[in-house]
Each structure stands twice: as C-alpha cells, then as structure tokens.
C-alpha positions in Angstrom: -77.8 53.0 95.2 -74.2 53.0 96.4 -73.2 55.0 99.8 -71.5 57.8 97.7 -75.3 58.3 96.5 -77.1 57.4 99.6 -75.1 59.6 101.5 -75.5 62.5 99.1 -79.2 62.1 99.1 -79.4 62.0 102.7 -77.6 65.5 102.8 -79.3 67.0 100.3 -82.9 66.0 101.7 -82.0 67.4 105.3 -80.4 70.5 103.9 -83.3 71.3 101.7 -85.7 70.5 104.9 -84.0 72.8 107.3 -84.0 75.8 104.4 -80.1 76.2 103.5 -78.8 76.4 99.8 -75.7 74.8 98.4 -74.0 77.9 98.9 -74.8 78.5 102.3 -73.7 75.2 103.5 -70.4 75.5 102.2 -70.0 78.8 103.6 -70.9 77.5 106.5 -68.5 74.4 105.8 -65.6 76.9 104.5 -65.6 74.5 101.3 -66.0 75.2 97.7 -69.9 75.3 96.2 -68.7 72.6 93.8 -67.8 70.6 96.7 -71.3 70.2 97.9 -72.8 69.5 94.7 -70.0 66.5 94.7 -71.2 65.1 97.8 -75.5 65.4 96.4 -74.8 63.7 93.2 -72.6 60.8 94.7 -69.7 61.4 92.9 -67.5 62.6 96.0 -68.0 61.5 99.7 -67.4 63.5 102.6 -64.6 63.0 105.3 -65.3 61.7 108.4 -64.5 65.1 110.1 -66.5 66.7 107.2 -69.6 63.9 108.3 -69.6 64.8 111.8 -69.9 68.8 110.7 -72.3 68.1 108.2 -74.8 66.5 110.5 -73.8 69.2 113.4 -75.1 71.8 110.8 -78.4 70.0 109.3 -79.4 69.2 113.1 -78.9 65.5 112.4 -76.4 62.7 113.3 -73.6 61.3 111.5 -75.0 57.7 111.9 -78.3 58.9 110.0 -76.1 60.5 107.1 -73.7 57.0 107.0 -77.3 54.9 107.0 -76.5 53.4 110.4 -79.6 54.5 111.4 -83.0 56.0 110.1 -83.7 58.1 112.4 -82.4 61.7 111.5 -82.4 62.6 115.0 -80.7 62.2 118.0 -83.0 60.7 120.9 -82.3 63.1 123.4 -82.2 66.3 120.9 -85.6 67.8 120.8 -84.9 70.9 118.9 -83.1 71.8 116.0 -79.3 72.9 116.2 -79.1 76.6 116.0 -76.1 77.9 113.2 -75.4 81.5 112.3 -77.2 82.2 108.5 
C-alpha cells in the first residue's frame, strides 16, 4: 500500500469511528465532498495544513495519519476533541 492509500485509510477509519460522514467532514473542512472521497481511495493526498486539520477534527494526530506513529492518540489527550456537528 502506498502513503496516498495508507493515509486515506487512516482517515477514513477514524472518521467512520468518531461517527462523521464524507459530507460532514468536508463541511467541516470547507472542501468539496469529492475532495474527501480523493483523499479515502488514495488517489489525492492531503496538504500538510489540510493534515494537521484533519487530525484536529478526528481527535487524532497528524503523525498517526502520516504513519509516524501507531498510536492515534496524543499521550497527554484523554478525551476526544470536541467540533461543532
């Protein structure tokens, strides 16, 4: 699996975990639907900026969604972020 597709995956698991559709995420991302799908099936990747706000919204960290890490969570977070739905 290439990190287009890892990365995708990794975004699409969290966001399905912590309940948000495709739609809501871009709304929540001010990007288009089509833009989301892009980044789940590998054949876009996200911006850095886009990374960082990504993870801020799924409650995870940017090093989990890049694979520099495995674990989704930040050590010294122990609750989920908290975004308008």
């Amino acid at each position: 699996m290439d990190i287009k597709a890892k990365i995708g995956h990794k975004i699409k698991l969290i966001r399905k975990r912590v309940g948000l559709t495709q739609e809501k995420l871009a709304e929540l991302l001010n990007v288009n639907n089509n833009t989301i799908s892009k980044w789940e099936n590998g054949t876009q990747i996200p911006r850095k900026k886009r990374v960082i706000e990504i993870a801020k919204i799924l409650g995870t960290t940017p090093s989990y969604l890049l694979g520099e890490t495995n674990n989704h969570r930040e050590e010294n977070q122990s609750r989920q972020l908290e975004f308008p739905l």
